[in-house]
MARMI-297915 format. One record per residue (C-alpha): residue number from 0; z, x, y. Coordinates in pm, whole numbers. Layout:
REM residues N
vose nr:NUM, pz:Z, px:X, py:Y
...
This chain:
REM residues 350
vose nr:0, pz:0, px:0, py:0
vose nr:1, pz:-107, px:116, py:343
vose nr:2, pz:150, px:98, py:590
vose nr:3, pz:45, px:9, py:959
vose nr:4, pz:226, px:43, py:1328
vose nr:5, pz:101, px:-216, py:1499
vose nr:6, pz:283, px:-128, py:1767
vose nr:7, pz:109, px:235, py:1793
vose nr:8, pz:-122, px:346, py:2081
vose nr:9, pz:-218, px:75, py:2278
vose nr:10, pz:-63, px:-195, py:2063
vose nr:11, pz:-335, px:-447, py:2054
vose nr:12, pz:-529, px:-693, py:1826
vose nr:13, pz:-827, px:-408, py:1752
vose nr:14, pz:-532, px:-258, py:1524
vose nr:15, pz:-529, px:-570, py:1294
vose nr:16, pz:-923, px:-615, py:1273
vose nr:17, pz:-971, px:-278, py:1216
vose nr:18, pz:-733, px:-273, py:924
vose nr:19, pz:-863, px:-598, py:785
vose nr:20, pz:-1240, px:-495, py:769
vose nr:21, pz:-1153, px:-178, py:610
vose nr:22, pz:-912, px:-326, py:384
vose nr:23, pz:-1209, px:-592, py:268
vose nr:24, pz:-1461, px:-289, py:236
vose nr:25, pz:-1235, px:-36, py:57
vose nr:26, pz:-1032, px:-273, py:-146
vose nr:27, pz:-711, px:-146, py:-29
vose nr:28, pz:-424, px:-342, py:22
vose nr:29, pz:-170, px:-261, py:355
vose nr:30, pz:120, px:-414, py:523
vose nr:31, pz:165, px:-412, py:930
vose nr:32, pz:428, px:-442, py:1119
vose nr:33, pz:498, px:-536, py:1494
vose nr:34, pz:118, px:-689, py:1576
vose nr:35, pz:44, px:-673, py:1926
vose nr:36, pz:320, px:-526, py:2013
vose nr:37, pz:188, px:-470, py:2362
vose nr:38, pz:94, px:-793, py:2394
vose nr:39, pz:250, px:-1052, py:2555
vose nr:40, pz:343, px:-1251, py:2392
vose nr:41, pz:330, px:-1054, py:2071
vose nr:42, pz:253, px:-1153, py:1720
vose nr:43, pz:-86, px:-1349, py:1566
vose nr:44, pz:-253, px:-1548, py:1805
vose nr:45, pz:-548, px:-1834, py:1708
vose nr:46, pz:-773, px:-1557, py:1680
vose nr:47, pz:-629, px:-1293, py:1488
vose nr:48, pz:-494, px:-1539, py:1261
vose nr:49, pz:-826, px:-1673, py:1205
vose nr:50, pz:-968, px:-1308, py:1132
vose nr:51, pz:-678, px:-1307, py:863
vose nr:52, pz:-799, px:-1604, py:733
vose nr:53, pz:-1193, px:-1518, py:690
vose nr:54, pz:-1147, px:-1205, py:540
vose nr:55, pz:-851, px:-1365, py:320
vose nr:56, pz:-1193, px:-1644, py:206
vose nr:57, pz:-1447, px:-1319, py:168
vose nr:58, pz:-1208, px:-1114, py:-41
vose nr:59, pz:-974, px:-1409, py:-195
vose nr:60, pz:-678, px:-1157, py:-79
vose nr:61, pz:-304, px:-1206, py:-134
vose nr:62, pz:-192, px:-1254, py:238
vose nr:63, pz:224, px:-1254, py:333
vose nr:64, pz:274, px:-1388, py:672
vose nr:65, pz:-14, px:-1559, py:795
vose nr:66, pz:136, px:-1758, py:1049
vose nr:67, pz:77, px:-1832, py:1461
vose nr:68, pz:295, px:-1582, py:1630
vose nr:69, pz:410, px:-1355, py:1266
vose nr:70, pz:468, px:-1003, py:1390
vose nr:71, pz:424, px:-881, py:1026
vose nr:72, pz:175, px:-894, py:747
vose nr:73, pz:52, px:-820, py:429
vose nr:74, pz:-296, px:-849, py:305
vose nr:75, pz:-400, px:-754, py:-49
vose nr:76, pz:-796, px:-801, py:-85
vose nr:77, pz:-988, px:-872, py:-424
vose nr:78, pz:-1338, px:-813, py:-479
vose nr:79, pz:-1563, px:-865, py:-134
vose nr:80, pz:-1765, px:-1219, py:-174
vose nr:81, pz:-2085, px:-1287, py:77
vose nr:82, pz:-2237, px:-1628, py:87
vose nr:83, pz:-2212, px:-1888, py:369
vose nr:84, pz:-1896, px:-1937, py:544
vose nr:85, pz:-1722, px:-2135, py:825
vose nr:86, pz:-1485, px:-1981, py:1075
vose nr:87, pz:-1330, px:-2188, py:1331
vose nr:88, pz:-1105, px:-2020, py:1541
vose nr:89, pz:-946, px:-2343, py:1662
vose nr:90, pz:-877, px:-2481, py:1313
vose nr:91, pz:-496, px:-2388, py:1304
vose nr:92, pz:-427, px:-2529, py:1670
vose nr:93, pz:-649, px:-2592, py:1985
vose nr:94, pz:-809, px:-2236, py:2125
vose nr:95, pz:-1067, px:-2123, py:2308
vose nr:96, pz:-984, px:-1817, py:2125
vose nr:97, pz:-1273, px:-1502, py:2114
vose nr:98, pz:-1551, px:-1598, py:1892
vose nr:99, pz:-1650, px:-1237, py:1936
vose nr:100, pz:-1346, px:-1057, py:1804
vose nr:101, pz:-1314, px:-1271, py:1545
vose nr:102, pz:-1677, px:-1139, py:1430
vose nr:103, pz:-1578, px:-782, py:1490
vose nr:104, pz:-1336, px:-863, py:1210
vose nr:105, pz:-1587, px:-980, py:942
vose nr:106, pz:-1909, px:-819, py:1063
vose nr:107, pz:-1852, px:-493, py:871
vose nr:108, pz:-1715, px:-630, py:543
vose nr:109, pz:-1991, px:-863, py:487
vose nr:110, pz:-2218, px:-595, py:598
vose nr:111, pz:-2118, px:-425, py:278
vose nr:112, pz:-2133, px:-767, py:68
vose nr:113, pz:-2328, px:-832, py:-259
vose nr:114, pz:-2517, px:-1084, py:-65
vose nr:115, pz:-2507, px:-1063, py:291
vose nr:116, pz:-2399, px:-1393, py:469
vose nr:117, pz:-2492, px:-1686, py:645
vose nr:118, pz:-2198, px:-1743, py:952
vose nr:119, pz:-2126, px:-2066, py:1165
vose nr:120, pz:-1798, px:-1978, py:1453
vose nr:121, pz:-1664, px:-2211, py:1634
vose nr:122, pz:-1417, px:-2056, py:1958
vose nr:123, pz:-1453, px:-1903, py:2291
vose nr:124, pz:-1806, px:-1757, py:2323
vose nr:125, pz:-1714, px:-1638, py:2719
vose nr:126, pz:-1303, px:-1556, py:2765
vose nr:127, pz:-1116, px:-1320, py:2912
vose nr:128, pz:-988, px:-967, py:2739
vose nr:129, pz:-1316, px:-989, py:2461
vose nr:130, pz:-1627, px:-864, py:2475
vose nr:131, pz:-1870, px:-1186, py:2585
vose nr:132, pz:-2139, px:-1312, py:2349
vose nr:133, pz:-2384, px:-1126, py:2587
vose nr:134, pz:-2247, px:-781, py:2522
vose nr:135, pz:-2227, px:-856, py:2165
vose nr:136, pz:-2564, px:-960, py:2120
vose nr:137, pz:-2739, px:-710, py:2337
vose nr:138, pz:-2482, px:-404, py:2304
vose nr:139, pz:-2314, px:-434, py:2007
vose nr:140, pz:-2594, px:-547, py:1781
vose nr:141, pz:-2809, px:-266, py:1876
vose nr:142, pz:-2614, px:-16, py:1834
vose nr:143, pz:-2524, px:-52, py:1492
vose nr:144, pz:-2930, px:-176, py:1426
vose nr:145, pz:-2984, px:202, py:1449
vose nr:146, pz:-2753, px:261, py:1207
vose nr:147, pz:-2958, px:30, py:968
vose nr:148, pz:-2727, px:-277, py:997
vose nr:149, pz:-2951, px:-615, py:980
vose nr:150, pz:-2823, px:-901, py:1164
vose nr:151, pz:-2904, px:-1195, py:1361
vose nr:152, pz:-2650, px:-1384, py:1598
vose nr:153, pz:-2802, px:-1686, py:1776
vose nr:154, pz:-2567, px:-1933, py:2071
vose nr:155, pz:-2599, px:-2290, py:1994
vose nr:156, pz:-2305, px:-2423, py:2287
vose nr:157, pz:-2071, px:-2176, py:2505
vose nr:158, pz:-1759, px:-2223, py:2475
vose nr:159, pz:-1593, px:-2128, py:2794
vose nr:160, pz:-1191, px:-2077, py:2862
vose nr:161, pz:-956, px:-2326, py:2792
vose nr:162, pz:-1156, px:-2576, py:2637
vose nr:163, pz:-1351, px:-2415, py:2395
vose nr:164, pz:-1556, px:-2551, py:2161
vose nr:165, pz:-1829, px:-2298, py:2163
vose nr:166, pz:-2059, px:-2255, py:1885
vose nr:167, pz:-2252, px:-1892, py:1695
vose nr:168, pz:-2486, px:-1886, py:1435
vose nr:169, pz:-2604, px:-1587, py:1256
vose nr:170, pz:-2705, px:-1416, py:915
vose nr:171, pz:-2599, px:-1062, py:830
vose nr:172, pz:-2837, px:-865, py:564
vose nr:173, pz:-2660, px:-665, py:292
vose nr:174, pz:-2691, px:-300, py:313
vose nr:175, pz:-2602, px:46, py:66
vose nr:176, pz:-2469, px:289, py:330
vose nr:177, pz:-2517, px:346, py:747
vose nr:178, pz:-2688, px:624, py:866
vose nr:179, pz:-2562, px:857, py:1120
vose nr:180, pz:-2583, px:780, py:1500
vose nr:181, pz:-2628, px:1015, py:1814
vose nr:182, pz:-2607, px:821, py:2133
vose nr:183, pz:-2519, px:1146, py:2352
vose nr:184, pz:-2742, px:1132, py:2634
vose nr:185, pz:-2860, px:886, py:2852
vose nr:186, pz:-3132, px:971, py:2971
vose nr:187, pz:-3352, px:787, py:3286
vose nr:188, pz:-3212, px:406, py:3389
vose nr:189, pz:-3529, px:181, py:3272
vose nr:190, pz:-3398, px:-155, py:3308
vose nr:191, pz:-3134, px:-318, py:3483
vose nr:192, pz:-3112, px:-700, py:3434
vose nr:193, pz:-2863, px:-973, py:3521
vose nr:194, pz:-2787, px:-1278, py:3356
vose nr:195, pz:-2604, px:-1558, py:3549
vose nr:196, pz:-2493, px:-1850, py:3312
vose nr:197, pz:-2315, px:-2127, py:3440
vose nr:198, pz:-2171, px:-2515, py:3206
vose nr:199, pz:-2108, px:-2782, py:3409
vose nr:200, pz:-2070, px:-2651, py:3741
vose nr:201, pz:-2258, px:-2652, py:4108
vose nr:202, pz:-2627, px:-2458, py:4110
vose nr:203, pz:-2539, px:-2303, py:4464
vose nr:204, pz:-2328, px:-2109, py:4258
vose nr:205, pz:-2615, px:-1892, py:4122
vose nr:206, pz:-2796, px:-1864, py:4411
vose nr:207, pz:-2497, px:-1720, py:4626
vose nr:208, pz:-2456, px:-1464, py:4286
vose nr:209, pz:-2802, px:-1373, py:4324
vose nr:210, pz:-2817, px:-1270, py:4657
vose nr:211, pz:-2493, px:-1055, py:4669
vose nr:212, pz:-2681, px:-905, py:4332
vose nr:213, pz:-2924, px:-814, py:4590
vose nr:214, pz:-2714, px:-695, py:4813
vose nr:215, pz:-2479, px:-508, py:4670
vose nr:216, pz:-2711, px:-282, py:4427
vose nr:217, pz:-2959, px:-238, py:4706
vose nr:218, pz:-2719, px:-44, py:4832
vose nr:219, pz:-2792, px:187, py:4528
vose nr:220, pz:-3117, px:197, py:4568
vose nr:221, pz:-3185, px:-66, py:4274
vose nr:222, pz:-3313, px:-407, py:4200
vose nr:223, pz:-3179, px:-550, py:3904
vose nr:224, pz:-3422, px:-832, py:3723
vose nr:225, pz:-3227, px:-1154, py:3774
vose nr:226, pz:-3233, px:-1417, py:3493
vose nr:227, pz:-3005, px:-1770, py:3546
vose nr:228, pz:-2937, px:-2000, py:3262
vose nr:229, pz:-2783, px:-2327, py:3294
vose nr:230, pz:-2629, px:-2407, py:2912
vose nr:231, pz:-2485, px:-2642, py:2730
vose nr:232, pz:-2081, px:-2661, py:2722
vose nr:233, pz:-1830, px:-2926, py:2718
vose nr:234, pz:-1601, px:-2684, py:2906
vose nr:235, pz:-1712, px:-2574, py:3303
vose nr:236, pz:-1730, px:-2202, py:3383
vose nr:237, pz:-1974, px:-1891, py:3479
vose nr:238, pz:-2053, px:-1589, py:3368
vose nr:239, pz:-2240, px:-1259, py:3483
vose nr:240, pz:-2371, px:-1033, py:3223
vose nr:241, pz:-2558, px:-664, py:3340
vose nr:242, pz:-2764, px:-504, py:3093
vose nr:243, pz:-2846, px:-108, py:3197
vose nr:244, pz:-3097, px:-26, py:2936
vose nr:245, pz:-3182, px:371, py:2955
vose nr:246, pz:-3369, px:621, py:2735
vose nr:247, pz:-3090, px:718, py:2516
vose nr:248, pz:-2883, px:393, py:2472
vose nr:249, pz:-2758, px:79, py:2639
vose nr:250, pz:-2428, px:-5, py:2879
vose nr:251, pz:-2310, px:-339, py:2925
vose nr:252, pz:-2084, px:-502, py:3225
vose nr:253, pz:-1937, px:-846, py:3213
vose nr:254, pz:-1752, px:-1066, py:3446
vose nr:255, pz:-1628, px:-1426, py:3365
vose nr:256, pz:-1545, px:-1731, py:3683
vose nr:257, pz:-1182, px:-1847, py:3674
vose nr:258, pz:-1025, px:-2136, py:3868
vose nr:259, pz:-970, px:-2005, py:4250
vose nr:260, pz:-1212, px:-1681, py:4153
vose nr:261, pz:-1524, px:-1656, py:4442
vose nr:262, pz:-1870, px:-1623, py:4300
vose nr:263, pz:-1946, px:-1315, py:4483
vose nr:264, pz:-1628, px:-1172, py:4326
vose nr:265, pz:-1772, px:-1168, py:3982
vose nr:266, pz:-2075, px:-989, py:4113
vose nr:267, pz:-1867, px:-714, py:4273
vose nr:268, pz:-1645, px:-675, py:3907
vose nr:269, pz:-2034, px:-599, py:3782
vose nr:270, pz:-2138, px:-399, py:4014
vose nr:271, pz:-1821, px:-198, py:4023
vose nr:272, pz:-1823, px:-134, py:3640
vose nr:273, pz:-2158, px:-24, py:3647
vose nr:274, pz:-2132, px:189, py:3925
vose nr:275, pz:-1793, px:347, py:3775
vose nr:276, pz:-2016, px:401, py:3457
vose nr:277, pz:-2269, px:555, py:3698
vose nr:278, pz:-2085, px:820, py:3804
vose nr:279, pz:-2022, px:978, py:3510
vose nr:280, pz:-2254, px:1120, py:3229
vose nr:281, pz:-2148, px:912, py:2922
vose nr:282, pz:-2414, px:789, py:2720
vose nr:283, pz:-2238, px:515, py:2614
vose nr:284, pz:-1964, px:288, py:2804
vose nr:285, pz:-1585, px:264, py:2734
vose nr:286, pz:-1590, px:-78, py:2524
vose nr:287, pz:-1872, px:39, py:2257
vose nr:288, pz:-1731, px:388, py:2217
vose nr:289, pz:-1427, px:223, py:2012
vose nr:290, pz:-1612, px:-35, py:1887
vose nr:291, pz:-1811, px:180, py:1705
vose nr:292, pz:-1587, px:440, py:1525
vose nr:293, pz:-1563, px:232, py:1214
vose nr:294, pz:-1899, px:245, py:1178
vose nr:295, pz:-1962, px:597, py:1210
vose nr:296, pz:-1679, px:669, py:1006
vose nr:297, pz:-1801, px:489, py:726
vose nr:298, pz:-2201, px:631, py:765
vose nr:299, pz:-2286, px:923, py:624
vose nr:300, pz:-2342, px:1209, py:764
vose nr:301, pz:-2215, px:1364, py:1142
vose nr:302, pz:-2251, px:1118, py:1432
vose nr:303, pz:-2200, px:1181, py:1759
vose nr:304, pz:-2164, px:981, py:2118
vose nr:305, pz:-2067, px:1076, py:2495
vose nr:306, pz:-1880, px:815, py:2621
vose nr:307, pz:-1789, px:734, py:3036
vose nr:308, pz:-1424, px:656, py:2983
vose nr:309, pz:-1210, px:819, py:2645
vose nr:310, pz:-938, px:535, py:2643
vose nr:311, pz:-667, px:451, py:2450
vose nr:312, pz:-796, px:162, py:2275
vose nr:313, pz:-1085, px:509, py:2135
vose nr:314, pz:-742, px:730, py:2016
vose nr:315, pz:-568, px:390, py:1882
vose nr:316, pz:-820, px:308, py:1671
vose nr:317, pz:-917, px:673, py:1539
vose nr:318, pz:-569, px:669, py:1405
vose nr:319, pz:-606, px:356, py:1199
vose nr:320, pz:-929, px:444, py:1045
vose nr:321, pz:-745, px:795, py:923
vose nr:322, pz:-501, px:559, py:773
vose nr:323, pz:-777, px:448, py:539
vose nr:324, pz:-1051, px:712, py:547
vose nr:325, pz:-1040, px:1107, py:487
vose nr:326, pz:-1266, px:1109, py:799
vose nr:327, pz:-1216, px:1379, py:1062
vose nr:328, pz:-1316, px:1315, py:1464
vose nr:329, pz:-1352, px:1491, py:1724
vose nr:330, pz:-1262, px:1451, py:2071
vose nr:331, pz:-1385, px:1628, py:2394
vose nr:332, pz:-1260, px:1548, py:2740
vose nr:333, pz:-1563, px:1656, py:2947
vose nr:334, pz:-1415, px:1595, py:3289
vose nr:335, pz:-1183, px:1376, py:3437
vose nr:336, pz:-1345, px:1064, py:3275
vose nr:337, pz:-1613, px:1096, py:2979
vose nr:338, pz:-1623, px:1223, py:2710
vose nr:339, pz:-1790, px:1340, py:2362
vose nr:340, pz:-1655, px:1226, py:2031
vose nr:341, pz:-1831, px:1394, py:1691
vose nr:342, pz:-1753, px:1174, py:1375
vose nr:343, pz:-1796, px:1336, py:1004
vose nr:344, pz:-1855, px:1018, py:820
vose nr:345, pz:-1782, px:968, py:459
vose nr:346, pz:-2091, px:841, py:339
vose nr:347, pz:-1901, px:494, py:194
vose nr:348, pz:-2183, px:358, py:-35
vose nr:349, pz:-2130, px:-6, py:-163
């Protein structure tokens, strides 16, 4: 039995999905203690407890302590099952919990499934402190494509915070092993687009985003395509998602509308991020770079990535995977703020 501190390093929910997907892959049973610590308050939440619950279905595990709010848990997995599964993350009580951490939970187990799988999640598609369905689909998803992960994730309705209710579809394709990955340079800016998305709320809205869009990053010198979207919801809200495509690799910035929140705000979170991003010579930005370290340490070979921010969320989550995996990092600070992390993978073969 592996024995977990949730409470280590940043003390967050990536602790728990990390251990769960390579508990499902590896078929090894552990036992954490003090989830979220950090967080308040601590303990399961709608979303993590629904993460316990999928992989629980895909592996039909042994689980102690699968409750709202448990602090403590023990998951023993059987063999890894694909097929076509249901995840709401508003079964066990109403939640417009993350739709999108929940599917960095089961993403790389079913990868690694006989079958592949056929997914339908219900939850938050757009809330705060989880990567939007935007980043997922265009950052996330292409990142590990290169890796030779197959999947396609499709929005049906956004759910937006508190109501919920959103809706993902999506099929992952089975694969043997990952390759390696080298995302370490950049390389020339090619594309710089903005998507504004608004449910159920007033179209001036977009139009006073899209001209502080203009604004703001002509003052760089740049003039992002601008894309609006008016989608289906039974929940109001906006979003604002930046995609910086370059030679090397992809960077993503997100900002969501909250009650009392300006438009133009949101547009100057964006524009900050990217700009903050800008600055520095990381290939890849802060949110991918830890998102992707179970990945590489599962592919075979060395992989390798420059990163604009080395956070703590990067060193919490390199200290899980060592929990499970005799994989060895390494970790550069380059300057004040990026960084280069080099990944000897272990070649896991299913």
């Amino acid at each position: 039995m592996i024995h977990i501190d949730g409470s280590q390093g940043e003390g967050g929910g990536q602790i728990l999905r990390t251990s769960l997907a390579l508990s499902a892959i590896l078929k090894k049973p552990f036992e954490i203690t003090g989830i979220r610590a950090h967080r308040k308050p601590p303990g399961l939440k709608p979303q993590h407890l629904a993460g316990v619950k999928a992989v629980a279905e895909m592996t039909q595990a042994t689980v102690k302590g699968a409750a709202l709010k448990s602090q403590t848990l023990q998951f023993t997995p059987g063999d890894l099952r694909g097929g076509s599964y249901v995840f709401d993350v508003a079964e066990e009580t109403s939640s417009a919990g993350s739709i999108t951490l929940l599917l960095q939970t089961v993403y790389p187990p079913l990868l690694f499934s006989p079958t592949g799988a056929k997914l339908i999640l219900k939850g938050g598609t757009h809330v705060e402190w989880s990567p939007s369905f935007d980043y997922f689909q265009e950052i996330f998803l292409p990142a590990t494509a290169r890796m030779g992960a197959a999947a396609v994730f499709h929005i049906n309705t956004w759910g937006w915070y508190p109501v919920g209710g959103g809706v993902v579809g999506g099929e992952i394709k089975p694969i043997k092993k990952l390759k390696s990955l080298q995302l370490t340079s950049r390389g020339r800016l090619k594309r710089l687009k903005a998507s504004l998305i608004l449910s159920n709320l007033p179209l001036s809205i977009l139009e006073r985003q899209r001209q502080r869009l203009q604004e703001k990053f002509g003052m760089l010198n740049l003039e992002p395509e601008i894309e609006t979207h008016q989608v289906p919801s039974p929940g109001r809200g906006c979003a604002i998602f930046l995609l910086a495509e370059f030679e090397g690799g992809r960077a993503g910035f997100s900002s969501l509308g909250a009650r009392g929140k300006p438009a133009e705000r949101m547009v100057d979170e964006v524009y900050e991020a990217f700009k903050d991003y800008d600055e520095t010579e990381g290939c890849i930005d802060a949110h991918l770079a830890d998102q992707l370290l179970l990945f590489m340490a599962l592919a075979e070979g060395v992989s390798s990535f420059t990163t604009s921010h080395l956070t703590q969320h990067l060193f919490t989550n390199v200290e899980v995977i060592q929990k499970f995996l005799p994989v060895r990092f390494e970790i550069q600070k380059e300057d004040r703020k990026y960084g280069r992390v080099t990944v000897t993978g272990v070649g896991f073969e299913f």
